[in-house]
N, CA, C and O atoms as a DFTB+ gen file, in Angstrom:
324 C
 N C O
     1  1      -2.805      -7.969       4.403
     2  2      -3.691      -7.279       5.312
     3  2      -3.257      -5.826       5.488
     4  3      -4.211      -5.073       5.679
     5  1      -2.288      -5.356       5.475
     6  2      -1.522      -4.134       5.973
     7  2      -1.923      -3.667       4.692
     8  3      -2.665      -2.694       4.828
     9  1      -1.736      -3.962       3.535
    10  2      -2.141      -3.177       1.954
    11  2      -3.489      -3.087       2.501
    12  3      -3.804      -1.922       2.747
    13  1      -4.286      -3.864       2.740
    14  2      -5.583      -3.832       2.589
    15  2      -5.914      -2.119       3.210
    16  3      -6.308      -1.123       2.602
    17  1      -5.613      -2.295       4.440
    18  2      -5.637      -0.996       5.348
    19  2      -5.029       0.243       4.984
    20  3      -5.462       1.352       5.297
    21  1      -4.165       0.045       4.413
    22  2      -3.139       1.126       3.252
    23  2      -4.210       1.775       2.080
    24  3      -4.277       2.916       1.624
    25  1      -4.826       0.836       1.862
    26  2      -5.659       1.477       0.513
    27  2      -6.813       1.637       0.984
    28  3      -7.622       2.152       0.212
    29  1      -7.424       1.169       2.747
    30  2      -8.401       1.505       2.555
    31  2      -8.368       3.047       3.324
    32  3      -9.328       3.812       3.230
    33  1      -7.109       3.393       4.106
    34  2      -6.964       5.105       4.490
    35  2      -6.779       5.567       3.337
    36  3      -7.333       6.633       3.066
    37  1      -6.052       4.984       2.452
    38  2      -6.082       6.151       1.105
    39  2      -7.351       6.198       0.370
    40  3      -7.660       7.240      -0.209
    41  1      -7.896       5.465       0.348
    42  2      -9.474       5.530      -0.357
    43  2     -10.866       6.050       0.379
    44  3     -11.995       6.266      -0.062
    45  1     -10.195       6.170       1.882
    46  2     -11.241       6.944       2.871
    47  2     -11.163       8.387       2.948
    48  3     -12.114       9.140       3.157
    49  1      -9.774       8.762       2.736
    50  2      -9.600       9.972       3.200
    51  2      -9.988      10.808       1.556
    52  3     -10.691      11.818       1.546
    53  1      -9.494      10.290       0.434
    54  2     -10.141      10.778      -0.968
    55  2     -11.280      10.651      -1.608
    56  3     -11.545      11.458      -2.500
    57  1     -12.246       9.529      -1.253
    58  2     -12.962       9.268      -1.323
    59  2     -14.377       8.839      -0.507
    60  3     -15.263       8.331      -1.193
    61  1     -14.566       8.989       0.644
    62  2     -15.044       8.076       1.612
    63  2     -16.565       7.894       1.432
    64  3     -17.478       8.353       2.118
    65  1     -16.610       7.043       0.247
    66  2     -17.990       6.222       0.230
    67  2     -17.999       4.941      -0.272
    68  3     -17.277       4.662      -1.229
    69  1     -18.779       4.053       0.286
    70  2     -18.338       2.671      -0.186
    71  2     -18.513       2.163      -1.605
    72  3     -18.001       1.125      -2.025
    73  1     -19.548       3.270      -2.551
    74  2     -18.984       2.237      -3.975
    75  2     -18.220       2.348      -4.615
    76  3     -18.159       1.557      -5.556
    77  1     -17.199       3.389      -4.476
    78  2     -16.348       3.847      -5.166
    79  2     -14.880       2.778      -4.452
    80  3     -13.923       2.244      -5.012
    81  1     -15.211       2.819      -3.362
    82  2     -14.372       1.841      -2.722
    83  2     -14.363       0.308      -3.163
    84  3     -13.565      -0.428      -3.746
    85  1     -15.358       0.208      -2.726
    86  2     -15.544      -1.183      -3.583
    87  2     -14.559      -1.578      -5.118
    88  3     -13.509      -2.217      -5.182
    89  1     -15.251      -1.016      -6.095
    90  2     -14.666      -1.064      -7.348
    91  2     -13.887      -0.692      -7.364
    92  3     -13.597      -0.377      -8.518
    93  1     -12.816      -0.340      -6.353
    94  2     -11.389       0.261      -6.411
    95  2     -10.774      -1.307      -5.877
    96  3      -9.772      -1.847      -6.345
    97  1     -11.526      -1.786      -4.940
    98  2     -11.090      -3.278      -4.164
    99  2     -11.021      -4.361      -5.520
   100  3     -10.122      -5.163      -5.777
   101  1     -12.396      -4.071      -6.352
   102  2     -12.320      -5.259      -6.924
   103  2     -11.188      -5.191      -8.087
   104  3     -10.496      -6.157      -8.409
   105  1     -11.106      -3.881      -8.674
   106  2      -9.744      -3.773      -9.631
   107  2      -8.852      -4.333      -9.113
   108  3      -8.328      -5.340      -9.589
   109  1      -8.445      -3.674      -7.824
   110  2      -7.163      -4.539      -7.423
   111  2      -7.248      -5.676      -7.414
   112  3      -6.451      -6.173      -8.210
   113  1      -8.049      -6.641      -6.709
   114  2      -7.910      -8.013      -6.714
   115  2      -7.867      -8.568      -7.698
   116  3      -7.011      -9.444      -7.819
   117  1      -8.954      -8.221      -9.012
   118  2      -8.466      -8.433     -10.258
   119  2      -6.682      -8.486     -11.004
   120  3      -5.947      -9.378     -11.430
   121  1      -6.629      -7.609     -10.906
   122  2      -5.252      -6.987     -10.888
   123  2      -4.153      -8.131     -10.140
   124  3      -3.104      -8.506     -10.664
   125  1      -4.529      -8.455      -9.161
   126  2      -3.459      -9.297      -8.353
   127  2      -3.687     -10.550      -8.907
   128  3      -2.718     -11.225      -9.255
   129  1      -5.172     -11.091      -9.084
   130  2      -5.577     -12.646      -9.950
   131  2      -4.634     -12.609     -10.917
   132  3      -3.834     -13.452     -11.321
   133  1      -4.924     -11.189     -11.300
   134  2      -4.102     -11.275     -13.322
   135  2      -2.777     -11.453     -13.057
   136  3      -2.141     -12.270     -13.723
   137  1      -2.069     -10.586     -11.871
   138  2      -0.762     -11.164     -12.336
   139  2       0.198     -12.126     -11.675
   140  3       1.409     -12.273     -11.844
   141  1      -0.753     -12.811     -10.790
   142  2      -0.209     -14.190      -9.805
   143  2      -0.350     -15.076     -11.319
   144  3       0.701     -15.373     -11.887
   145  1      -1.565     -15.448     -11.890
   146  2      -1.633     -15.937     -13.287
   147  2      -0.791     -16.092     -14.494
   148  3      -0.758     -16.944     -15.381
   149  1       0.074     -14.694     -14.190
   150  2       0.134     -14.606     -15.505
   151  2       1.820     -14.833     -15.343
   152  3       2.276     -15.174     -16.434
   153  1       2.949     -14.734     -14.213
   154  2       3.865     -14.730     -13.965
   155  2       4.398     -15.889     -13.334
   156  3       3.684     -16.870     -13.541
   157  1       5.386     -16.118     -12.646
   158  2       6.258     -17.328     -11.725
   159  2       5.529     -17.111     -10.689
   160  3       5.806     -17.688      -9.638
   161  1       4.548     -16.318     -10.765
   162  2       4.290     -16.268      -9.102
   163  2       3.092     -17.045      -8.484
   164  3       2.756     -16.963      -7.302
   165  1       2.450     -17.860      -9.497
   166  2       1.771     -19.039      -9.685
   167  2       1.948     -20.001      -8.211
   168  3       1.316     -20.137      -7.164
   169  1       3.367     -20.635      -8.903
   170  2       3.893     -21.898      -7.708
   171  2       3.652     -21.398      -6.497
   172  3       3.365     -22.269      -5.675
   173  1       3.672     -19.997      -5.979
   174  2       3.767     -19.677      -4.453
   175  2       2.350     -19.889      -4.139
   176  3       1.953     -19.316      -3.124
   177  1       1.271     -20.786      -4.981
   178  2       0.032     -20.993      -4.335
   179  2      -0.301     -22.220      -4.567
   180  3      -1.467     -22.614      -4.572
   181  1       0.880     -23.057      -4.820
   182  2       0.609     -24.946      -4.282
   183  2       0.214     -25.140      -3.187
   184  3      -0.739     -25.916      -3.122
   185  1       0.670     -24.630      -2.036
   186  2      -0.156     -25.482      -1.153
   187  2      -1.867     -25.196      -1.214
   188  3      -2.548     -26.210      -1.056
   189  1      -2.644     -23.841      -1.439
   190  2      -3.961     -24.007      -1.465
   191  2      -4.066     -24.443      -2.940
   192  3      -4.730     -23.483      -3.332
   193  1      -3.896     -25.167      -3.986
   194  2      -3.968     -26.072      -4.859
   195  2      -4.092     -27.007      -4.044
   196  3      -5.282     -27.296      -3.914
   197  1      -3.242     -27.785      -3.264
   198  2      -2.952     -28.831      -2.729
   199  2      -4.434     -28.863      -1.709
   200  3      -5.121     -29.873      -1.555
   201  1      -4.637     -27.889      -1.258
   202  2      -6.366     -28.030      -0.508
   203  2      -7.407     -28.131      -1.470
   204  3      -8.538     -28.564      -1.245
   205  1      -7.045     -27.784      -2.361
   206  2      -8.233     -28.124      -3.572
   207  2      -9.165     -26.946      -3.504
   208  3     -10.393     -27.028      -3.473
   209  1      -8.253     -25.534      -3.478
   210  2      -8.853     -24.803      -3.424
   211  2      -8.011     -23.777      -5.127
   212  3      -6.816     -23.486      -5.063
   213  1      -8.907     -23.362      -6.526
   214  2      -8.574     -22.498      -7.418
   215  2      -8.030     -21.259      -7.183
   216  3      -8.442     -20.653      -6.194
   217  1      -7.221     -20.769      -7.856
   218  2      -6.710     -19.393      -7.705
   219  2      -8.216     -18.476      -7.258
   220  3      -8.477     -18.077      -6.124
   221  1      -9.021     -18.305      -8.424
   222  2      -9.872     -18.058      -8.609
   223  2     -10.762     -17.886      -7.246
   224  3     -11.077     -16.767      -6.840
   225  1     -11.173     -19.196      -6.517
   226  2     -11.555     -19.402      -5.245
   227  2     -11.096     -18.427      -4.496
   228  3     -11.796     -17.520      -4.046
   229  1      -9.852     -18.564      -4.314
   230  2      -8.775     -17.922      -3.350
   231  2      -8.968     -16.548      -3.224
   232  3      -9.075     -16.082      -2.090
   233  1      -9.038     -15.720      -4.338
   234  2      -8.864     -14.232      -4.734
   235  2     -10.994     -14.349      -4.585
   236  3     -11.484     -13.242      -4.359
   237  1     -11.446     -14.853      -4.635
   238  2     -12.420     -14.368      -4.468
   239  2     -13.075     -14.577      -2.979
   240  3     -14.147     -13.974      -2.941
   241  1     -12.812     -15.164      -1.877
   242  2     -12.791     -15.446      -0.612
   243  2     -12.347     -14.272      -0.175
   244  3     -13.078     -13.585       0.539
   245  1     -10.601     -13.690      -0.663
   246  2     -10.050     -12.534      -0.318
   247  2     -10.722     -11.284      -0.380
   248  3     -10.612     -10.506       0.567
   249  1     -11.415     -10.990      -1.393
   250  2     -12.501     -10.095      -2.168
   251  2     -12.906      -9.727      -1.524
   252  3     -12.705      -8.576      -1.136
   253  1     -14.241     -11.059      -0.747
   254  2     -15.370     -10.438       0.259
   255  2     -14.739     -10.289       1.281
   256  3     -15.307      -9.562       2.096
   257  1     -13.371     -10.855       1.711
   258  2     -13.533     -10.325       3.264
   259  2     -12.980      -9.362       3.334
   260  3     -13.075      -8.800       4.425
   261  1     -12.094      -8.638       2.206
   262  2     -11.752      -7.326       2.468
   263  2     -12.828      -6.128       1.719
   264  3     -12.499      -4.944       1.791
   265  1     -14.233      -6.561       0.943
   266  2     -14.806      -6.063       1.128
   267  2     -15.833      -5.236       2.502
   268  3     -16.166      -4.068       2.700
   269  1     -16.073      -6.530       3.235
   270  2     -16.603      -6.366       4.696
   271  2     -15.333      -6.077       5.342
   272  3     -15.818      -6.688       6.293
   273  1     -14.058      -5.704       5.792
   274  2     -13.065      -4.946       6.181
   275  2     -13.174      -3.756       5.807
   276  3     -12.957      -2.774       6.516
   277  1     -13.602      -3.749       4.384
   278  2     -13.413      -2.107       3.755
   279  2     -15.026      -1.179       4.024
   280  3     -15.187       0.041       4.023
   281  1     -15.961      -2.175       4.218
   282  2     -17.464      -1.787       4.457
   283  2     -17.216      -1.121       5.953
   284  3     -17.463       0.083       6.017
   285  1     -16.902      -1.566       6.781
   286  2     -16.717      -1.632       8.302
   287  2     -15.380      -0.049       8.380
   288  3     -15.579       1.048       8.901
   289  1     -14.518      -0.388       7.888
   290  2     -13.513       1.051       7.830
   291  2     -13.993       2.250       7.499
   292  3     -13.586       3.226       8.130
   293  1     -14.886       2.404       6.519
   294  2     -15.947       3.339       5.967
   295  2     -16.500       3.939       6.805
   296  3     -16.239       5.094       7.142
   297  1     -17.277       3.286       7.222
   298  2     -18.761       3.339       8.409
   299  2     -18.624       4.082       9.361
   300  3     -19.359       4.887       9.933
   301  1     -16.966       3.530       9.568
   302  2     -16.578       4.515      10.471
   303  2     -15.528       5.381      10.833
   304  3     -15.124       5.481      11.991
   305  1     -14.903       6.249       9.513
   306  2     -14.584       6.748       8.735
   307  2     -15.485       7.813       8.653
   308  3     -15.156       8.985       8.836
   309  1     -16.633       7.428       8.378
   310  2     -17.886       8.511       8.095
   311  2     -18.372       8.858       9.033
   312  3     -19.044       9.877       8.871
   313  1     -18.349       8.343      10.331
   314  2     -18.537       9.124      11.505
   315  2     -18.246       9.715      12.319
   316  3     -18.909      10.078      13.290
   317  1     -16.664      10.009      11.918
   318  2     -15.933      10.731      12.701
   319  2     -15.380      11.921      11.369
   320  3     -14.243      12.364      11.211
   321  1     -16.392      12.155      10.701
   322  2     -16.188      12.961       9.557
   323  2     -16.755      14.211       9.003
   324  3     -16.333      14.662       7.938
């Protein structure tokens, strides 16, 4: 959550419009899918396996809600701008 907010002042103050934001969100999460996947760092997501929930699932749940976090930071971002 604290990254989330980290990148979304750095992406407000250089950028502050939401599609550019966006596709900056979804690289990253991409980015984080790819390398929870691709490393040891797998096992640290048994227990939501164990809910019967996919990596995949997971990182994409994360997605939208820090999309609507990052929609909402914007908004108003841009009005005090």
């Amino acid at each position: 959550m604290v990254w989330s907010f980290i990148a979304n002042a750095i992406i407000g103050f250089l950028n502050p419009h939401i599609a550019p934001a966006l596709v900056t969100k979804l690289f990253l999460t991409v980015f984080a899918w790819y390398y929870v996947n691709e490393t040891n760092n797998k096992r640290k997501l048994i227990f939501y396996k164990n809910l019967g929930l996919s990596t995949l699932t997971l990182f994409s749940v994360i997605f939208i809600l820090d999309c609507i976090l990052t929609i909402i930071f914007i908004t108003i971002l841009q009005e005090f701008t």
